[in-house]
C-alpha beads as a LAMMPS data file, in Angstrom:
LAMMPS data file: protein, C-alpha beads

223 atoms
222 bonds

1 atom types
1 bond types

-500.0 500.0 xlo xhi
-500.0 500.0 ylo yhi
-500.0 500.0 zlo zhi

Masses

1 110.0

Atoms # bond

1 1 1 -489.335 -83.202 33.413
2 1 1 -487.501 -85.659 35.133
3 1 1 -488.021 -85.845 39.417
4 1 1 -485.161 -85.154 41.233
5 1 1 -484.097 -88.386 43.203
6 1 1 -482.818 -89.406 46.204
7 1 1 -479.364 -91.815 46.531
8 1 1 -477.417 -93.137 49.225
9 1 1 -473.549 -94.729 49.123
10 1 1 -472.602 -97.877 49.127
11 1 1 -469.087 -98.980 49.842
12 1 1 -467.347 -102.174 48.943
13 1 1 -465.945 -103.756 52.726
14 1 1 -463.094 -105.641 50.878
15 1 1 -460.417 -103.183 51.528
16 1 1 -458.916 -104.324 48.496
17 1 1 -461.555 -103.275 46.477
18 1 1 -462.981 -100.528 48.683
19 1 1 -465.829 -99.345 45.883
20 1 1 -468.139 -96.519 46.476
21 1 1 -470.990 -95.803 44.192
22 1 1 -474.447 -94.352 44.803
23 1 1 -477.522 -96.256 44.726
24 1 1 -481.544 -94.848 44.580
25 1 1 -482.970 -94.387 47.870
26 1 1 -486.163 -97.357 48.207
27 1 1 -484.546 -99.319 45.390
28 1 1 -483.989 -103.108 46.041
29 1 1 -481.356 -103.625 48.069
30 1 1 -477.766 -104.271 46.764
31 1 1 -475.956 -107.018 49.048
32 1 1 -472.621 -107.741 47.278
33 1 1 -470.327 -105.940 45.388
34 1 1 -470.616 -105.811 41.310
35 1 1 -466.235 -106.074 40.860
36 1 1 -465.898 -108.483 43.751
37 1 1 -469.129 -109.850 44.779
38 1 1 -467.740 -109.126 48.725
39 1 1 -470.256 -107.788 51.608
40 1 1 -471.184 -103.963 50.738
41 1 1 -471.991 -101.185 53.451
42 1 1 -475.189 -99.202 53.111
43 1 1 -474.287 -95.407 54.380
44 1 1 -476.581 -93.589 55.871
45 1 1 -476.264 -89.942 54.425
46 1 1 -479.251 -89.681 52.091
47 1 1 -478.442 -87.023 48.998
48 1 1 -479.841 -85.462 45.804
49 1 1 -478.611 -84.129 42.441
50 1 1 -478.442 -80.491 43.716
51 1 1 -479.339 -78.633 41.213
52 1 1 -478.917 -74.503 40.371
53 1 1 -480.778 -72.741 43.276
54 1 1 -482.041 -69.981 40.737
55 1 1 -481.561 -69.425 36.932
56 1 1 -478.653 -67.203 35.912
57 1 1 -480.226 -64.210 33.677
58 1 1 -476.653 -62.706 33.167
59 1 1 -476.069 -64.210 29.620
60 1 1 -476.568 -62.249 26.088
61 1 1 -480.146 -61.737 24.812
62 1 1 -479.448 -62.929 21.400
63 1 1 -481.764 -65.767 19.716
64 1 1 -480.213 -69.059 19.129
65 1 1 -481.920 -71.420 17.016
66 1 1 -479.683 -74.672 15.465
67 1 1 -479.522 -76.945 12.560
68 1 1 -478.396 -80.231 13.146
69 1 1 -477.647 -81.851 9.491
70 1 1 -477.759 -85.430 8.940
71 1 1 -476.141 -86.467 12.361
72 1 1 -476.307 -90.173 12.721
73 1 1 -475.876 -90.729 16.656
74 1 1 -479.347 -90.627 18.541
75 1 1 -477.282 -90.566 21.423
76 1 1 -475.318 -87.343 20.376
77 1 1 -478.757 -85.519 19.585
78 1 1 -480.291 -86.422 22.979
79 1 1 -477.033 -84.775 24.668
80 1 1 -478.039 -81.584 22.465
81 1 1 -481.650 -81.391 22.957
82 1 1 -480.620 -81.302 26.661
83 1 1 -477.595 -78.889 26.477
84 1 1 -480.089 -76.750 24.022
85 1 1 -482.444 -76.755 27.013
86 1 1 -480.366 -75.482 29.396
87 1 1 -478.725 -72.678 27.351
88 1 1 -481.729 -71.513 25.969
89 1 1 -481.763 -72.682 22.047
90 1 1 -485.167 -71.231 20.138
91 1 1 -485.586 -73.756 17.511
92 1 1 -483.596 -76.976 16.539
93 1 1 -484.418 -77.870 12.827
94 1 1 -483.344 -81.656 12.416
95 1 1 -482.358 -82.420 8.932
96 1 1 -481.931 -85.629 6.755
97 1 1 -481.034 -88.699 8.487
98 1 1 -480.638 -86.605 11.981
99 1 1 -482.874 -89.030 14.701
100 1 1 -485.813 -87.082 15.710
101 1 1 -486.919 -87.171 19.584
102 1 1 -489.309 -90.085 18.933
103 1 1 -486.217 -92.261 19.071
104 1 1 -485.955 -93.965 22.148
105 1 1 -481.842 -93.654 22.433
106 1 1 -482.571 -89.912 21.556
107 1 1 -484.703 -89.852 25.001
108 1 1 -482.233 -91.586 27.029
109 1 1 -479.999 -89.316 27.010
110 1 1 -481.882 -85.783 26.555
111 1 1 -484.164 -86.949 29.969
112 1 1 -486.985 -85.303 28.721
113 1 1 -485.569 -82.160 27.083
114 1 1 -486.947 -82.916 23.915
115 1 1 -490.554 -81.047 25.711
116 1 1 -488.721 -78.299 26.859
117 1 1 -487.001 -77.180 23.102
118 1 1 -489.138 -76.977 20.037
119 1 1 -488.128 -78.869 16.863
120 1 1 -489.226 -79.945 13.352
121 1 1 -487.731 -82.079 11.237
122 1 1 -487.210 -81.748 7.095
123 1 1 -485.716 -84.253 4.632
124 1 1 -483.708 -81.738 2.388
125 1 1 -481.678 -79.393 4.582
126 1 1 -480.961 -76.897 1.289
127 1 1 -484.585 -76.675 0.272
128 1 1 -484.917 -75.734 4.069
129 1 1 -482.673 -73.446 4.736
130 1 1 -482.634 -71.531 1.482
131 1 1 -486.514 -70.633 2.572
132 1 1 -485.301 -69.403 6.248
133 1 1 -481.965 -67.924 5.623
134 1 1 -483.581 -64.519 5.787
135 1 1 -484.557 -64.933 9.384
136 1 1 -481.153 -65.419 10.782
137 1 1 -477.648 -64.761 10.477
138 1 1 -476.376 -68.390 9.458
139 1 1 -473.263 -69.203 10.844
140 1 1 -471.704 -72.996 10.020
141 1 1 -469.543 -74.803 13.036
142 1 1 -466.754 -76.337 10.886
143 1 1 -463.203 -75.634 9.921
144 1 1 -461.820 -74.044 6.531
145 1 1 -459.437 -71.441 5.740
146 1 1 -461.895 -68.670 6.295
147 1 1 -463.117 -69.988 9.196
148 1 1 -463.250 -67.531 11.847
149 1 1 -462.148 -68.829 16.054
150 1 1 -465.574 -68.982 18.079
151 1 1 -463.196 -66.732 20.930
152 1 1 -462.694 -64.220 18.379
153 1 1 -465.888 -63.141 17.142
154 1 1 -466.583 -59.375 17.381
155 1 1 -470.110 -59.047 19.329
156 1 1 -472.807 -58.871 16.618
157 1 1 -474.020 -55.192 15.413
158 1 1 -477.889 -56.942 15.254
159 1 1 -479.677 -58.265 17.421
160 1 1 -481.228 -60.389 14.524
161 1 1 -481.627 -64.368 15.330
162 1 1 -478.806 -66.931 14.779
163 1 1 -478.553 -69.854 13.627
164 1 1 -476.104 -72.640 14.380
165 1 1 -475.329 -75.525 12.006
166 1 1 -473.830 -78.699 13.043
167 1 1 -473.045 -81.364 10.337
168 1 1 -472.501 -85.047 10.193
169 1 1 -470.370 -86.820 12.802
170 1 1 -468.101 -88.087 9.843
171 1 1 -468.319 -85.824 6.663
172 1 1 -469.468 -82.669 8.255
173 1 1 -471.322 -79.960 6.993
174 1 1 -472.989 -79.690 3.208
175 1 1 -470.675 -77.493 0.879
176 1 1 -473.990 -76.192 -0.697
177 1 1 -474.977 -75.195 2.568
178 1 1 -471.297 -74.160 3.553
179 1 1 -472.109 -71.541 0.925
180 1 1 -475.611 -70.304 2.277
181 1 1 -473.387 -69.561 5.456
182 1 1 -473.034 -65.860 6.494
183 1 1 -470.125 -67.327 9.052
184 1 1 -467.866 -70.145 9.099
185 1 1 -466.875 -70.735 12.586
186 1 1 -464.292 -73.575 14.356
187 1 1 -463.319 -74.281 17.915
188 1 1 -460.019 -74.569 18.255
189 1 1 -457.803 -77.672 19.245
190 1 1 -454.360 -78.109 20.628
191 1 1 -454.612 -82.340 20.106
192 1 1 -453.475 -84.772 18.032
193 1 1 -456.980 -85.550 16.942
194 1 1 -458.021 -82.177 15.867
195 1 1 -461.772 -83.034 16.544
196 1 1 -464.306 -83.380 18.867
197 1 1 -467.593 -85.232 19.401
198 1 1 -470.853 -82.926 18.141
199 1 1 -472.539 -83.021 21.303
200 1 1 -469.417 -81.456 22.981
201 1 1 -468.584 -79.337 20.338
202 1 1 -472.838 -78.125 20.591
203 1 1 -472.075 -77.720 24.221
204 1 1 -468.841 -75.681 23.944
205 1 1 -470.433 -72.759 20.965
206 1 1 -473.898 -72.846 22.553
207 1 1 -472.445 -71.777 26.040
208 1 1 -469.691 -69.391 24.180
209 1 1 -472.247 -67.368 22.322
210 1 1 -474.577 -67.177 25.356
211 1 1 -472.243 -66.096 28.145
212 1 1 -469.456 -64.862 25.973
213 1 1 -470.857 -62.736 23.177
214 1 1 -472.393 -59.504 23.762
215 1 1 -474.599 -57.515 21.210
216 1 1 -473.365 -53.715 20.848
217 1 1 -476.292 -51.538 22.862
218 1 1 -479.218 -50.681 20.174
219 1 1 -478.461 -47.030 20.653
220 1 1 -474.438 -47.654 19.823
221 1 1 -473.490 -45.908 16.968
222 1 1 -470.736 -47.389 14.730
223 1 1 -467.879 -46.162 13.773

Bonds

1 1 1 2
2 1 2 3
3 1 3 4
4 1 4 5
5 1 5 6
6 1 6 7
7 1 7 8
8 1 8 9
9 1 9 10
10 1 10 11
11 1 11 12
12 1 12 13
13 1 13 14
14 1 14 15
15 1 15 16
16 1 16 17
17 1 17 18
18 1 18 19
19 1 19 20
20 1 20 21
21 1 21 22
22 1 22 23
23 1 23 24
24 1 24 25
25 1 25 26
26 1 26 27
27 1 27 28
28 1 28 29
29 1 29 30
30 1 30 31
31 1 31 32
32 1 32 33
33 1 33 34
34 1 34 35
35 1 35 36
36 1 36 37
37 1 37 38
38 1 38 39
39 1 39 40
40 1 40 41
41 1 41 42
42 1 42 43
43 1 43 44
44 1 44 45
45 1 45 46
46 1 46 47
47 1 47 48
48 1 48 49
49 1 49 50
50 1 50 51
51 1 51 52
52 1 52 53
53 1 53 54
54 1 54 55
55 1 55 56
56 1 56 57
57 1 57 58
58 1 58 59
59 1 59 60
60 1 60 61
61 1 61 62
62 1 62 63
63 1 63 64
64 1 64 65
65 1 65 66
66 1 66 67
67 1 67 68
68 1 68 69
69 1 69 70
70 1 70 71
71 1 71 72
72 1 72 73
73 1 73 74
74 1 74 75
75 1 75 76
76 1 76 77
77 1 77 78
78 1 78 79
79 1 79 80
80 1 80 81
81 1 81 82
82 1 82 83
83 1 83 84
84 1 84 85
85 1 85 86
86 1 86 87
87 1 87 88
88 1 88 89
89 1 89 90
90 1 90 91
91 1 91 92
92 1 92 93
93 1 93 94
94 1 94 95
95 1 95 96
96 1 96 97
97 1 97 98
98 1 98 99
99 1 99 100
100 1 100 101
101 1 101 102
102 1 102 103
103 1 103 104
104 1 104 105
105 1 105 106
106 1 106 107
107 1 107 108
108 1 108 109
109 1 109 110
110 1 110 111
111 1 111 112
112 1 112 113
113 1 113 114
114 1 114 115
115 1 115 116
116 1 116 117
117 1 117 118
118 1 118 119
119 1 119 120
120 1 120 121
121 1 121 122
122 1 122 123
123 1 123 124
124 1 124 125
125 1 125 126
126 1 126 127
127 1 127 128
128 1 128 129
129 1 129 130
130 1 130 131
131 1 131 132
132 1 132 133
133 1 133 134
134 1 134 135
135 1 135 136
136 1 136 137
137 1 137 138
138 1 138 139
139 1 139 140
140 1 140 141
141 1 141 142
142 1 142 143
143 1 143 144
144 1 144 145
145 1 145 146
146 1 146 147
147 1 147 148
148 1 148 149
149 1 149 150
150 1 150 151
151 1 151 152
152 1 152 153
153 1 153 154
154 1 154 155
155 1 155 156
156 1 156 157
157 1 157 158
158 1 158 159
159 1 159 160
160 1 160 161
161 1 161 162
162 1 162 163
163 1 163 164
164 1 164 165
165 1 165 166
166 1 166 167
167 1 167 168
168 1 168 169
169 1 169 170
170 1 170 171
171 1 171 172
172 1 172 173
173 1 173 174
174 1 174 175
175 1 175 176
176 1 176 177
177 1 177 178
178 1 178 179
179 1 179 180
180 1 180 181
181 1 181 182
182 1 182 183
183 1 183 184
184 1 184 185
185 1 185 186
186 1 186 187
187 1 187 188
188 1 188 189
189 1 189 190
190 1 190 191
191 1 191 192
192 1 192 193
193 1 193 194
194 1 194 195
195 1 195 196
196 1 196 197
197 1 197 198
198 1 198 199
199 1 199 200
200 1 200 201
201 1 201 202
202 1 202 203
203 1 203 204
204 1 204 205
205 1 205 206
206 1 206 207
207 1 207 208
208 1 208 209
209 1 209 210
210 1 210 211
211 1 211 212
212 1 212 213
213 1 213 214
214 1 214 215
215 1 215 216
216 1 216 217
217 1 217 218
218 1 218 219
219 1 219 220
220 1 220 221
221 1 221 222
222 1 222 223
């Protein structure tokens, strides 16, 4: 995992410009300012990127495990594997063209996350799939008229694993696996756009279904 580093401030002295950005502790030192090339200040007050004290056990039990199918941005799957990290993700299966870790960009941005969450990676995400769908209940993250609002799903009755599909960046999710789906699932959008970026929408149903969803007790009895 990445160390946790030390920065200081630096402050542009032409009170025109007056920028302030932080700077690694023992790095080389900056003299002039990169908008305005003037004379910078060096402030004292050494800092870190405080992280949690303590990890927060309070969230739902359930198993999480995602398919990412045939993403195309390294960069978007290096935000998940480090999101997935942090909220506790099982499995991710990468599918298709979806970068693996081994891509450089893909480490950039998941800073090392890519050790903490297991993965594997298959060509033909319906061959997959159709061989695991028993192990989880499959719920797709895409829009449809039977789409269901992630803020209106009715806690689970099982405990049994989930597992999260995210589709392409451009032409979303496979029909044929659209079909496999036991859920079809959307986030909701006020905008003119009426669509968001995978690793934020990743971000937004991982932490929904992990702090928002509750399982019913295993001694509940329905009705």
């Amino acid at each position: 995992m990445p160390n946790q580093h030390q920065y200081q401030i630096c402050q542009c002295q032409n009170q025109a410009c007056r920028l302030r950005f932080p700077v690694p502790s023992g790095s080389p030192a900056i003299t002039s300012c990169p908008f305005c090339s003037s004379p910078l200040t060096n402030l004292a007050e050494v800092f870190s990127n405080r992280k949690p004290e303590s990890t927060d056990h309070t969230g739902s039990s359930l198993s999480i495990s995602v398919a990412l199918d045939n993403l195309r941005s390294a960069y978007n799957v290096g935000a998940i594997f480090r999101t997935a990290d942090a909220v506790g993700i099982q499995h991710i299966h990468l599918y298709g063209i979806t970068p693996t870790p081994d891509n450089p960009k893909v480490q950039k941005t998941s800073l090392s996350a890519e050790f903490a969450v297991p993965w594997t990676h298959h060509k033909n995400s319906l061959d997959h799939l159709a061989t695991i769908k028993h192990e989880y209940q499959v719920w797709a993250i895409e829009g449809g008229q039977h789409a269901l609002s992630i803020f209106d799903l009715p806690a689970p009755k099982t405990n049994h694993p989930i597992l999260l599909v995210f589709g392409s960046e451009y032409a979303g999710i496979d029909p044929a696996i659209l079909r496999l789906a036991n859920q079809t699932i959307f986030i909701p959008m006020i905008g003119f756009k009426r669509s968001l970026n995978v690793a934020s929408a990743f971000a937004i149903a991982t932490y929904t279904l992990r702090f928002n969803l509750r399982t019913y007790p295993k001694n509940s009895k329905k009705g």
